[in-house]
N, C-alpha and C positions, 0 to 999 in steps of 0.2 A: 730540821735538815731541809736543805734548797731543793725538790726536785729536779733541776733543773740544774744541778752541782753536775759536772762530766765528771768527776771522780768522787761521786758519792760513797762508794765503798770504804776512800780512806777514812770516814768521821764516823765509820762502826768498830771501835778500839776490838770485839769478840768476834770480827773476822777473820780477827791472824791466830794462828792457833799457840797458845802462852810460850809455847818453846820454838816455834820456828826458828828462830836464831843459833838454837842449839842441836836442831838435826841433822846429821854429818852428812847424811843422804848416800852411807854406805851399807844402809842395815832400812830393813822393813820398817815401818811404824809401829810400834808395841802396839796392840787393840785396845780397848778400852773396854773393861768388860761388860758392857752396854753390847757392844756391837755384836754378840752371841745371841743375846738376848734378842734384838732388831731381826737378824735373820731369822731367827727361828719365827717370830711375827709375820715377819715376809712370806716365811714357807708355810704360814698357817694361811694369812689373806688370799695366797695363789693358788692354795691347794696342790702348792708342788709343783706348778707349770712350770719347765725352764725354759718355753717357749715364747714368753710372753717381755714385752720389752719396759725396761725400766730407766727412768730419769730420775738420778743422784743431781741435786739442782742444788747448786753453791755448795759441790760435794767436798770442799777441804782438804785435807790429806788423806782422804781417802779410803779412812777406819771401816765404814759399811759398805762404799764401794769395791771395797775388796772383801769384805767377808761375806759379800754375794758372788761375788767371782769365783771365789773360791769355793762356794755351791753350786759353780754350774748355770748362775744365772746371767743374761744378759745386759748388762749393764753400761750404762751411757751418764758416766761421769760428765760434769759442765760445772766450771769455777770462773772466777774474774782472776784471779792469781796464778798467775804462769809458776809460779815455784811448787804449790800447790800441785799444780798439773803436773811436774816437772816428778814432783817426788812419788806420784801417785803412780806414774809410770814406771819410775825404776823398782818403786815397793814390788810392784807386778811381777815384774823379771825377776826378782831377789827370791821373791816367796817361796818359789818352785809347788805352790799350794793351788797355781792357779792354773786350770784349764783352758777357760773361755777368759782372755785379755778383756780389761774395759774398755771401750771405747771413751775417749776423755776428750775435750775441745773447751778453750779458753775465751771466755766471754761474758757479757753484762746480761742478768737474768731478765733484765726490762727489756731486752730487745733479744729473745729465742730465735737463732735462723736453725730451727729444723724444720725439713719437710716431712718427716715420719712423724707418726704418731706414737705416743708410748701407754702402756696399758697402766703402768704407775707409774707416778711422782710422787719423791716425798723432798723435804729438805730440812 
């Protein structure tokens, strides 16, 4: 792969998520039952902080970034696919599970514009 490609994301086929094409974006994302398991990891690594800030980095549809949400944590979703973002947002509003909204912004992971810091990343 070129680094130097401006849309290097399109020649990663495991970016899009297998069904994209088939999500109506009138209904939440079914979780995956991984992502139970992730939070409870998260809630072990934090010791339960919900004050502590987290970057979801080329967080996708948004399966962890909302099943942190929906703990209470703060979360700061960042994708290159605006549909992605698009859906990750309305999963939030649909849920009715989620207290603290993620914060979500659409962009290339090679060039980060935040001035905050975050106490974790994963991706």
């Amino acid at each position: 792969m070129d680094p130097e490609k401006k849309e290097w994301w399109r020649d990663i086929k495991s970016h899009y998520h297998p069904h994209l094409g088939q999500l109506k974006f009138d209904r939440p994302i079914k979780t995956q039952p991984e992502t139970g398991l992730f939070a409870d990891f998260i809630e072990t690594i934090s010791n339960g902080d919900r004050d502590i800030n987290i970057l979801d980095l080329c967080c996708g549809p948004g399966g962890y970034t909302l099943a942190l949400a929906a703990r209470n944590y703060k979360v700061f979703g960042f994708d290159i696919n605006k549909e992605f973002i698009a859906f990750v947002k309305d999963s939030a509003v649909r849920s009715g599970q989620i207290q603290k909204d993620p914060d979500l912004m659409i962009g290339d992971m090679r060039v980060l514009p935040f001035c905050e810091s975050f106490d974790l990343v994963y991706n």
